[in-house]
C-alpha positions as CSV (number, residue, x, y, z in Angstrom):
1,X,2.9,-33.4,-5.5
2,X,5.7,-34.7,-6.2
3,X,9.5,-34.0,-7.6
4,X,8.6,-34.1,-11.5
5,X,5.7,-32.0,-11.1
6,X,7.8,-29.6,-8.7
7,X,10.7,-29.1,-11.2
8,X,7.6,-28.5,-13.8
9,X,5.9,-25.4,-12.4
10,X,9.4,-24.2,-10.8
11,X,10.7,-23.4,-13.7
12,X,7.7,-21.0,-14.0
13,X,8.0,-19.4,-11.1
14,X,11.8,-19.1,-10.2
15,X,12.1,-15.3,-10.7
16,X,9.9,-14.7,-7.9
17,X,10.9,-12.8,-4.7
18,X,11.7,-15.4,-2.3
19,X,10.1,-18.4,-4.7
20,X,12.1,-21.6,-2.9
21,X,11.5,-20.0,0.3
22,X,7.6,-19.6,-0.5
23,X,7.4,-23.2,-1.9
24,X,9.1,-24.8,1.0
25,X,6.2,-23.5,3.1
26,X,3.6,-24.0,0.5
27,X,5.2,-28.3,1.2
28,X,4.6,-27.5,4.6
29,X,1.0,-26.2,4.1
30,X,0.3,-29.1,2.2
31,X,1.7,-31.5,4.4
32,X,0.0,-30.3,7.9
33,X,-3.3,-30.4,6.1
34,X,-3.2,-33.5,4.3
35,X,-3.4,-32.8,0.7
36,X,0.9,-33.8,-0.3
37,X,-0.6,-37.3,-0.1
38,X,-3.4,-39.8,-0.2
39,X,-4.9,-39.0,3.3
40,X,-7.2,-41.1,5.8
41,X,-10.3,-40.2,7.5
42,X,-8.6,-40.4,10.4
43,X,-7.3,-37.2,11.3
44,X,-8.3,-35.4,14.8
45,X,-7.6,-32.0,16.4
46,X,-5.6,-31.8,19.6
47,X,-3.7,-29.1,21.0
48,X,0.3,-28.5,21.1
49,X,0.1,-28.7,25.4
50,X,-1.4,-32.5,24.6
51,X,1.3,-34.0,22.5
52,X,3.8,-34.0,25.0
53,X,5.5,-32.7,28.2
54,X,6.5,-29.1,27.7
55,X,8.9,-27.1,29.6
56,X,11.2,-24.2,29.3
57,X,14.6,-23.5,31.0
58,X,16.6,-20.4,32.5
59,X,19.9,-18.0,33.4
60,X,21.8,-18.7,36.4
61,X,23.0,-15.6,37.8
62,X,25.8,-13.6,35.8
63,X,26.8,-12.1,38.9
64,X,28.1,-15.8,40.1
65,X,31.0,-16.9,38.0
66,X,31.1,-19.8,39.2
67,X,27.7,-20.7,37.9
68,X,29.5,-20.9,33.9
69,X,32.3,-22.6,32.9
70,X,31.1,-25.8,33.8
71,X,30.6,-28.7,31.4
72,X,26.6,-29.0,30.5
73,X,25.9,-27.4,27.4
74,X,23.7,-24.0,28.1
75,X,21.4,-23.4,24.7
76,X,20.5,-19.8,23.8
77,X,18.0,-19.2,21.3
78,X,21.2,-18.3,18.9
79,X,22.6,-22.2,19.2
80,X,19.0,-23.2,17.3
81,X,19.9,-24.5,14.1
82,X,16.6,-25.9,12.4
83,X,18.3,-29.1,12.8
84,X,20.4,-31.5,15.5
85,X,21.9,-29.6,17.9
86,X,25.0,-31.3,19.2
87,X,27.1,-28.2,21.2
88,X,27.0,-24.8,22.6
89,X,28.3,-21.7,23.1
90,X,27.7,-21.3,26.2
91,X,28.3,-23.9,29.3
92,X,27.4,-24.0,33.1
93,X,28.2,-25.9,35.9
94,X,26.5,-28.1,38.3
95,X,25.7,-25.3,40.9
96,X,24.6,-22.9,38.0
97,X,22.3,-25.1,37.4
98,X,21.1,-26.0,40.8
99,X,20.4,-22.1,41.6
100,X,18.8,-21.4,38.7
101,X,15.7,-22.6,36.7
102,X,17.3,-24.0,34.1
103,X,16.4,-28.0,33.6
104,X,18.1,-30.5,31.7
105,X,16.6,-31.7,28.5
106,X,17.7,-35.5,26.9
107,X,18.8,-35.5,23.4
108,X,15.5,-36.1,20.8
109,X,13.9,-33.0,23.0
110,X,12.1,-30.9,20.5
111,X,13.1,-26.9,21.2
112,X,11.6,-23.9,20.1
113,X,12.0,-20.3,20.4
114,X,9.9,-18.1,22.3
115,X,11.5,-15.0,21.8
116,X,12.8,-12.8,19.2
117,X,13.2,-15.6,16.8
118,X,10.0,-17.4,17.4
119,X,9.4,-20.5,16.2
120,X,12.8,-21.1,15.5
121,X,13.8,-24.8,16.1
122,X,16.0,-27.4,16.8
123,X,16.2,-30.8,18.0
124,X,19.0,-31.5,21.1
125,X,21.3,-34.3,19.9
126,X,23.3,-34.0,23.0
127,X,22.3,-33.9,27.5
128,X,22.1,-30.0,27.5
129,X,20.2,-27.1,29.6
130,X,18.1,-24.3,28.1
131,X,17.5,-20.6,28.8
132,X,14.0,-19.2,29.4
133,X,13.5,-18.3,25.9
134,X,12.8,-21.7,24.8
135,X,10.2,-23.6,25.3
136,X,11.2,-27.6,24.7
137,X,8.8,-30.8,24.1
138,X,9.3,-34.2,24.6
139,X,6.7,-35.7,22.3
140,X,4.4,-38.8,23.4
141,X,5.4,-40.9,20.7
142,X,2.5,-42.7,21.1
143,X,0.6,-39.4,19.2
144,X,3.0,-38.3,17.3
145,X,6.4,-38.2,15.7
146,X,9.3,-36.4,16.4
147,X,10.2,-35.3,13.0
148,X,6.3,-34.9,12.1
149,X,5.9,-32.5,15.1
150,X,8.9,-30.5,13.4
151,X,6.7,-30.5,10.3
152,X,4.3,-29.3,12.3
153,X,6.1,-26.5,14.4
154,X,7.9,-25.1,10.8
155,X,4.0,-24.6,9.3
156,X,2.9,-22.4,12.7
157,X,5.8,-19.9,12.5
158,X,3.8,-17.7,10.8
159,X,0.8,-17.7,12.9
160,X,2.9,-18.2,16.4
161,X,4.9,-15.0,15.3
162,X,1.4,-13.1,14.8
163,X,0.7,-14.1,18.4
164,X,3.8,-12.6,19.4
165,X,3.6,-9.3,21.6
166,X,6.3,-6.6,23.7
167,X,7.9,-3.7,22.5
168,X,12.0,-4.2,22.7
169,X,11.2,-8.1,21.5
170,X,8.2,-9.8,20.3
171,X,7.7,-13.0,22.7
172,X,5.4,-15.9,23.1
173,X,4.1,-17.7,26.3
174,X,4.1,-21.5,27.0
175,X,0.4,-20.8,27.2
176,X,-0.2,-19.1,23.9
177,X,2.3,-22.4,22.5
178,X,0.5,-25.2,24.0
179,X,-2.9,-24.1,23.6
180,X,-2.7,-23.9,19.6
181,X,-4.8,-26.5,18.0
182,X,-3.0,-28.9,15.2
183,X,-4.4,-31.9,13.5
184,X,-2.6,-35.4,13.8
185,X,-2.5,-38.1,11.0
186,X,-2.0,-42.0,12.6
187,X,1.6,-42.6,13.5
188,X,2.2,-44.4,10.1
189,X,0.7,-41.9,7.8
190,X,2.8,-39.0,9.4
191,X,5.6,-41.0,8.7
192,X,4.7,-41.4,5.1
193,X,4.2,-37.5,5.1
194,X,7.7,-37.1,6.9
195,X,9.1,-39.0,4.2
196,X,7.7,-37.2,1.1
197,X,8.4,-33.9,3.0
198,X,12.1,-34.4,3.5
199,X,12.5,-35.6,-0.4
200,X,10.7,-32.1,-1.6
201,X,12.7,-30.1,1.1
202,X,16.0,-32.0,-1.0
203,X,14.8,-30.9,-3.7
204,X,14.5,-27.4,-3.1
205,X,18.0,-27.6,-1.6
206,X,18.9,-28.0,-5.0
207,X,16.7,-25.5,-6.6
208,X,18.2,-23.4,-4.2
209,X,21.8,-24.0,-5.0
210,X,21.0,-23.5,-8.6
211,X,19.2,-20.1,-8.3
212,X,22.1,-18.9,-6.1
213,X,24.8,-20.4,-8.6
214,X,22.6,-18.3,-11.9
215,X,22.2,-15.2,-9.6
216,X,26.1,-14.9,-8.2
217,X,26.6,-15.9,-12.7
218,X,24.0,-12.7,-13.4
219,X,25.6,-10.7,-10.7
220,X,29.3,-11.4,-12.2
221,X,28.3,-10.7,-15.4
222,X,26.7,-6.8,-14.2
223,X,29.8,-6.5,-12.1
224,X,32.1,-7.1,-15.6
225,X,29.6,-5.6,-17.8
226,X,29.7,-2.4,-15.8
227,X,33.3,-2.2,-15.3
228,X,33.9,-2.3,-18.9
229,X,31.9,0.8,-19.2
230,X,33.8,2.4,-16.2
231,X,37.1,1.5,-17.6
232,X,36.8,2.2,-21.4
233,X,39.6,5.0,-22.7
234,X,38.7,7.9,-21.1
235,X,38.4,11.1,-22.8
236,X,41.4,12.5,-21.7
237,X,44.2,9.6,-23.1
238,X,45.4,11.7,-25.9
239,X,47.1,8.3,-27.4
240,X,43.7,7.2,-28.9
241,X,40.9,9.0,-31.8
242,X,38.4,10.1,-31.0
243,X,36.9,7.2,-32.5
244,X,39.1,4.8,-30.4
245,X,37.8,6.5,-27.4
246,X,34.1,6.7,-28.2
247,X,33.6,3.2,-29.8
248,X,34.6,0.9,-26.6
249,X,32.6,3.2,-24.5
250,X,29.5,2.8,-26.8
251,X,30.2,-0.5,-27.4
252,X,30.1,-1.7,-23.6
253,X,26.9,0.7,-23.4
254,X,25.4,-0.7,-26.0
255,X,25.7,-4.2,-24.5
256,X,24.6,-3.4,-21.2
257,X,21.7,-1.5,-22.7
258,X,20.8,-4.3,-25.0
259,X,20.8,-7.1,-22.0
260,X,19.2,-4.5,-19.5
261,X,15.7,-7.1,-18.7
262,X,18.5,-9.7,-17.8
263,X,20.9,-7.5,-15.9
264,X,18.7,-5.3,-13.9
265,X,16.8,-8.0,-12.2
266,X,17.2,-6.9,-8.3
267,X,17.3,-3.5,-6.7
268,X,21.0,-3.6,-6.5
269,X,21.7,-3.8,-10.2
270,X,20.0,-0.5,-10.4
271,X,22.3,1.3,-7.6
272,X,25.0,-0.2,-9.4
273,X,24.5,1.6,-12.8
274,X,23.1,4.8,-11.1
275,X,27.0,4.4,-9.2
276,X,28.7,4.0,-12.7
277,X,26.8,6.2,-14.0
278,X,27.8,9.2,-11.4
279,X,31.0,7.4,-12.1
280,X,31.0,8.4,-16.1
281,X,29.9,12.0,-15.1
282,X,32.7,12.9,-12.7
283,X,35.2,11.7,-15.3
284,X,34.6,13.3,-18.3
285,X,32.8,10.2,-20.2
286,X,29.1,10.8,-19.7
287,X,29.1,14.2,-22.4
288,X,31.0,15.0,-25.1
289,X,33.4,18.0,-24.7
290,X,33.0,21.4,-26.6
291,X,36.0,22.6,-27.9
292,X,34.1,26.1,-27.5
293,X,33.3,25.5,-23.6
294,X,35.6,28.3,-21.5
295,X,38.0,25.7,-20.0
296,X,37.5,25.5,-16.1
297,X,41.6,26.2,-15.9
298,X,40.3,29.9,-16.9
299,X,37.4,30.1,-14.8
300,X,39.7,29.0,-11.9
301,X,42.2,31.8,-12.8
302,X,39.5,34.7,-11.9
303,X,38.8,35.0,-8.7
304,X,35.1,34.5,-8.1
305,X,32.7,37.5,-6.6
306,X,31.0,36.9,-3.0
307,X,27.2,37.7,-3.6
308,X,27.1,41.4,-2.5
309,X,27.6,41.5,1.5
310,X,28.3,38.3,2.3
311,X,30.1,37.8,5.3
312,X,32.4,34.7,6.1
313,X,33.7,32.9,9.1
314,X,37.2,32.9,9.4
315,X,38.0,29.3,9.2
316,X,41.4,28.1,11.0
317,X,42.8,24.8,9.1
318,X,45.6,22.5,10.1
319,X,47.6,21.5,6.6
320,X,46.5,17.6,6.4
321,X,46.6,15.3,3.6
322,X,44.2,12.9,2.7
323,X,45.6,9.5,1.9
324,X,43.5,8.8,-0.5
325,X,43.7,5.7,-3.5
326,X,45.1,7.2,-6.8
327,X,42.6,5.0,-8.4
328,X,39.8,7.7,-7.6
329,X,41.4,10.3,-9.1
330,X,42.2,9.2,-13.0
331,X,42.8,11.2,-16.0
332,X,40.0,13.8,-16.6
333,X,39.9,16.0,-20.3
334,X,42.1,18.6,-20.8
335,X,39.3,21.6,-19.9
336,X,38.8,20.0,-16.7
337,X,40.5,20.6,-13.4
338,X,41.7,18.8,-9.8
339,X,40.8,21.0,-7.4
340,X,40.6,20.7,-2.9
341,X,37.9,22.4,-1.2
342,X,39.6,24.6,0.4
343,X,41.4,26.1,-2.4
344,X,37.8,26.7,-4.2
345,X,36.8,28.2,-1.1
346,X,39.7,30.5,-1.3
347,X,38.9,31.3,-5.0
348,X,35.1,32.1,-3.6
349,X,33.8,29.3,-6.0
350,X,32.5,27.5,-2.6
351,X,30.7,30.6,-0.9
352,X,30.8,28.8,2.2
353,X,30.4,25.3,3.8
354,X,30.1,24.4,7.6
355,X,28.2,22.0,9.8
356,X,26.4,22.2,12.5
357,X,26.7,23.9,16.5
358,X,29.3,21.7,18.5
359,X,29.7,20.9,22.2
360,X,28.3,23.3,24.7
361,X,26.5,25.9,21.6
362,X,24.5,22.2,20.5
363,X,20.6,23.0,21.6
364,X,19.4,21.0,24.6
365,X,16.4,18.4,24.4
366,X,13.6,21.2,26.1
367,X,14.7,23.6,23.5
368,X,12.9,21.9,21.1
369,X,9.1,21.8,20.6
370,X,6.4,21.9,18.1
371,X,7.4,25.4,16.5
372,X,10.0,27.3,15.4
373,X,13.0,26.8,13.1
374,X,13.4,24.0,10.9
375,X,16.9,21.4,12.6
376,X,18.3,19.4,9.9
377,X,20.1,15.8,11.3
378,X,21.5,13.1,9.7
379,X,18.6,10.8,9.8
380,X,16.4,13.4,8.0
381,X,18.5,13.1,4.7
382,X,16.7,10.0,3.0
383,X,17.1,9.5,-0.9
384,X,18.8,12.8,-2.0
385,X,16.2,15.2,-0.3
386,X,15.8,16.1,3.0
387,X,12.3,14.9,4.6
388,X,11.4,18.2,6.0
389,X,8.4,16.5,7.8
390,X,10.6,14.8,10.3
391,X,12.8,17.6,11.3
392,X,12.8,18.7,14.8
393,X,11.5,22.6,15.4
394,X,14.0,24.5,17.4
395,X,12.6,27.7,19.3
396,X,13.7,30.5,17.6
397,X,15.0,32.8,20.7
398,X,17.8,29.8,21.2
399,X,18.2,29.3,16.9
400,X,19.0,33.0,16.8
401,X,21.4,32.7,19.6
402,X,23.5,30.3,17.1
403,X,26.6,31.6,15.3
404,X,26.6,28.9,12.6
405,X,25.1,25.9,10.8
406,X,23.0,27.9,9.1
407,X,21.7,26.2,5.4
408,X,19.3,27.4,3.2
409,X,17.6,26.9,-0.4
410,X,20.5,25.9,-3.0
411,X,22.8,24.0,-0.9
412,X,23.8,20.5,-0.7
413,X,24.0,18.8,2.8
414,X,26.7,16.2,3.4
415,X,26.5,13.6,6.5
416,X,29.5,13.4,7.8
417,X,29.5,11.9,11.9
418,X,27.7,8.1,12.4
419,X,26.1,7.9,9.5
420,X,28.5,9.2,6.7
421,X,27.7,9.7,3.0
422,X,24.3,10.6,2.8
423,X,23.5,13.6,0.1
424,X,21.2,15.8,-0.3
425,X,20.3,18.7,-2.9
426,X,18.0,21.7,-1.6
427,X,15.1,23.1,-3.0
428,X,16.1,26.7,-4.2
429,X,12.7,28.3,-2.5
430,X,13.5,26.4,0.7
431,X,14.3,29.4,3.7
432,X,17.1,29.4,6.2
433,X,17.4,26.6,8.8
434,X,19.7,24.9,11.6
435,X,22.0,21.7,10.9
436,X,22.8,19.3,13.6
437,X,26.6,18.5,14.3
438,X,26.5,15.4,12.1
439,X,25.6,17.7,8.6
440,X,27.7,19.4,6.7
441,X,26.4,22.0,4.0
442,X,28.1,23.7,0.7
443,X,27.2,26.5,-0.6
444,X,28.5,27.1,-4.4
445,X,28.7,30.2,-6.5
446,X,27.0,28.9,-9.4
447,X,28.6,31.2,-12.1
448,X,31.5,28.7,-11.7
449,X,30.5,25.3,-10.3
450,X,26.7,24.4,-11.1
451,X,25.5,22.7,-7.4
452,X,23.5,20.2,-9.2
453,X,26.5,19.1,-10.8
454,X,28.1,19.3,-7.1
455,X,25.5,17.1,-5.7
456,X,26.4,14.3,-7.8
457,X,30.1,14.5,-7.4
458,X,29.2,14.1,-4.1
459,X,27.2,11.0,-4.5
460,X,29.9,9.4,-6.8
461,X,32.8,7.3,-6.0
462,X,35.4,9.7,-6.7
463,X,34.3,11.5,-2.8
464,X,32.7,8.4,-1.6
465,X,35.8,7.0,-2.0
466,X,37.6,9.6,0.1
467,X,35.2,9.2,2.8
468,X,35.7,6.1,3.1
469,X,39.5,6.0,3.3
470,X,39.3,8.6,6.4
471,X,37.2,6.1,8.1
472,X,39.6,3.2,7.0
473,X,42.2,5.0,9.3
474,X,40.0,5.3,12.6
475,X,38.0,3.5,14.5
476,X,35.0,6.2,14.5
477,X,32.9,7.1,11.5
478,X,33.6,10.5,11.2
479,X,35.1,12.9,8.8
480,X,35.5,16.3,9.8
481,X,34.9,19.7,8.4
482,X,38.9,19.8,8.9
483,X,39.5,16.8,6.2
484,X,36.7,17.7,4.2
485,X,38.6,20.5,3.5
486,X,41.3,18.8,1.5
487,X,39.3,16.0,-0.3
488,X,40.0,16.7,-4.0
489,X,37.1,17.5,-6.3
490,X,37.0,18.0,-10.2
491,X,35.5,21.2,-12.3
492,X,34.5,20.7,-15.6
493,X,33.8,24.0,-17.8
494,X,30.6,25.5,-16.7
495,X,28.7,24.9,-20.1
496,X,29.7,20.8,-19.6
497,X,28.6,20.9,-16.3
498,X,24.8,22.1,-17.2
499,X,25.2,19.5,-19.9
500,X,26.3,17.0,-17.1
501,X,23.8,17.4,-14.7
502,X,20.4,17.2,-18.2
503,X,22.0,14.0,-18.8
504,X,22.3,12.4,-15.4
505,X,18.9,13.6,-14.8
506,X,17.7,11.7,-17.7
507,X,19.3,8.5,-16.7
508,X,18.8,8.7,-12.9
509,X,14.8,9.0,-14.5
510,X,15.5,6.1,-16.5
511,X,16.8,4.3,-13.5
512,X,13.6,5.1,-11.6
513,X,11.3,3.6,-14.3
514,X,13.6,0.5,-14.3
515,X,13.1,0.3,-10.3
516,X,9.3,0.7,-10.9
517,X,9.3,-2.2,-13.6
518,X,11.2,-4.3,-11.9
519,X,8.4,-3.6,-8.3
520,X,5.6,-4.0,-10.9
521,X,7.6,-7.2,-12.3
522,X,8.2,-8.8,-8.9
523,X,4.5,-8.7,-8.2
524,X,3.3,-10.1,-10.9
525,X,6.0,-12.8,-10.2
526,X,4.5,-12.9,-6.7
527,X,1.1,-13.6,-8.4
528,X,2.1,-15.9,-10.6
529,X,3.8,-18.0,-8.4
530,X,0.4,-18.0,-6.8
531,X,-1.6,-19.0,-9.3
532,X,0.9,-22.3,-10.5
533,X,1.0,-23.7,-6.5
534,X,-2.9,-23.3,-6.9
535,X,-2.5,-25.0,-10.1
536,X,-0.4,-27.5,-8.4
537,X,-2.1,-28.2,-5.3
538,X,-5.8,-28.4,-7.4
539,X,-5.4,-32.5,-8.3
540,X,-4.8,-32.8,-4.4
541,X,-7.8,-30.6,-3.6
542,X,-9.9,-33.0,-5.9
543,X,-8.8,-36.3,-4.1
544,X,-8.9,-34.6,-0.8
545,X,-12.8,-33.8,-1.7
């Protein structure tokens, strides 16, 4: 292979996953097995442990300080580079290294990692030490070459890493490293293969550079794209028609619409126009209003009925503000509302929301088992739904001793403690269970404010936002039932809200369909990328036969 025909079957194959990185170890493949050039008959098998003297390093004590600090250069597996190593983080002295088992390795030593990152390499350019996690070879250059024998160790990652084993890590042994067979070329043919390896690898530097430099152009032009949607006059700027305000809008939709093959070509494009569209609903630009729609001002003006015997915990709130960008909070139409949680609780258009059992009340670790009632955490909440299969069971005798965090069918759950922002709607035939500490739930009378419509205000950047200027102001990620309770929310009229919620629905399922295209697209890519580095490496199969 060479350049020509690389830059002919790349352009083929550049949309697939990963494509420079596949076809920089496709080079390798080729080169390790003879078929990037003309090869002799001369090949022969040998093993890594024959090729050279191996060796590996070690720690001195951290208990001695006096063993760091020094002036030899200490390598961890983090100063490997894939390349010439000339410095460290980390440096030890004379005595460190006398009372420990690190050794000193001369610069041209070959290094490779035998833990964690294994296989990763690097070549010492300077007198240095090493830890026990990697292995280093001083190649008989008699055999073999020291850049060849990189050529060589870049093509095993693979394999070495399926030899790996351990639970915390994955590791290799010196063993399991110098007993892998290779195959060596003579000493002026690895050179030749050296040579046409580092001009390819060049190459796909540049390939490289120029699929990063089209994807940060693709990945401005979705950025502008959807910001022009975001931003187009909203429905509310009395100043402008109707016309005026629907005609940018459609416009910018239209565009992104007609370009959606070339703009949705990763998973993030997608959960960027799901964002802006939750972005369009919470703002009035997603639906035309109805004139005829009850305005929510009224709804809001009529105190909303508790379902019949509902009881309430008192709830005991210290008068905080949220400091909060303005930006999240534009102009909304004229039949919608600004609203804080609190103040719909108050009007009974939240019927309750709390989190979970705190402190001394939170169940122990033998209270739970394989029965009993259903315990809601954070990490259960995974795409908008709750995984009920991977919630704990608490036994009922201690769940029944709990005076609140109790959620049930129709809610929407809220992580709020570690990991914050996570959503998720409840199926209305689900039955009562338990949240943790770290999950908030919101219970809404649906004669005012639809919870549908509630989950995706949630989801959208007008409360995401909030969230994350409460953590901006701490060092914990946490936002409390207490702030919660003055994070500002919108209410549309009901009727817009139903109408809302159909068409988010439909363009969330549009979105899905896009991410199942664009899986179903990046496989075939995967394939096809396949099939031309066959085509490619079939000419060198033929000579090679």
């Amino acid at each position: 292979m060479n350049p020509a025909q690389l830059l002919e079957h790349f352009d083929r194959i550049s949309e697939a996953p990963d494509a420079v990185a596949r076809l920089r170890r496709f080079i390798l493949d080729l080169a390790v097995c003879g078929k990037l050039l003309e090869h002799s008959a001369n090949w022969y098998e040998i093993t890594l442990g024959e090729i050279g003297e191996w060796g590996s390093g070690g720690t001195p004590s951290k208990s001695h300080t006096e063993y760091y600090g020094g002036d030899i250069p200490w390598l961890v597996i983090g100063d490997l580079n894939e390349g010439l190593i000339t410095c460290a983080e980390t440096y030890i002295t004379e005595i460190g290294l006398k009372n420990s088992s690190a050794k000193m390795v001369e610069p041209g030593t070959v290094l490779i990692a035998m833990y964690g990152s294994i296989g990763k390499l690097g070549i010492a350019g300077i007198r240095c030490a090493t830890n026990q996690a990697i292995a280093f070879c001083v190649p008989d250059l008699a055999k073999v070459s020291r850049e060849f024998l990189v050529v060589v160790l870049k093509s095993l990652r693979e394999e070495l890493l399926e030899k790996g084993h351990g639970v915390a890590q994955q590791n290799i042994s010196q063993k399991i490293l110098k007993a892998h067979p290779v195959k060596l070329p003579p000493l002026a043919e690895q050179h030749r293969i050296v040579a046409k390896v580092d001009e390819l690898m060049a190459l796909c530097d540049q390939l490289e550079a120029a699929n990063n430099e089209r994807e940060a152009r693709r990945d401005r032009l979705v950025a502008a794209s959807l910001h022009r949607i975001g931003t187009a006059p909203a429905a509310a700027d009395e100043a402008a028609t109707e016309a005026q305000r629907a005609t940018p809008l459609r416009d910018a939709a239209r565009f992104h619409l007609d370009h959606l093959p070339r703009l949705t070509t990763r998973p993030e494009h997608i959960k960027q126009l799901r964002q802006t569209i939750l972005n369009l609903a919470v703002r009035g630009r997603l639906v035309p209003q109805d004139p005829s729609d009850e305005p929510a001002g009224e709804l809001l003006a009529r105190k909303a009925c508790l379902p019949s015997g509902y009881k309430r915990r008192r709830k005991i709130l210290k008068e905080i503000s949220v400091d909060a960008p303005v930006s999240l909070f534009p102009a909304i139409p004229l039949t919608w509302k600004y609203a804080d949680i609190q103040s719909l609780y108050d009007l009974n258009v939240i019927i309750d929301y709390a989190d979970g059992n705190h402190g001394a009340l939170y169940p122990r670790s033998n209270e739970f088992g394989d029965d009993g009632v259903t315990f809601v955490t954070a990490k259960d909440l995974i795409d908008g739904r709750v995984i009920w299969k991977s919630c704990a069971k608490l036994n009922e005798e201690r769940a029944n001793q709990l005076p609140k965090g109790w959620a049930q069918g129709g809610d929407v759950l809220l992580t709020h403690n570690a990991t914050v922002g996570r959503v998720a709607r409840i199926e209305a035939n689900v039955g009562r269970f338990l949240l943790g500490t770290s999950v908030t739930f919101y219970r809404l009378n649906r004669t005012v404010l639809e919870s549908d419509f509630f989950y995706y205000l949630l989801k959208s950047s007008m409360w995401q936002g909030q969230l994350e200027a409460i953590m901006a102001q701490t060092t914990r990620n946490q936002v409390s039932i207490q702030k919660q309770a003055f994070f500002r929310v919108v209410v549309p009229p009901l009727a817009e809200q139903h109408r809302i919620v159909a068409k988010v629905d439909e363009l969330m399922a549009l979105c899905d369909q896009l991410e199942a295209q664009l899986s179903t697209s990046q496989t075939d890519s995967r394939r096809l990328l396949e099939a031309v580095l066959h085509e490619a490496l079939a000419p060198a199969l033929e000579k090679a036969a």
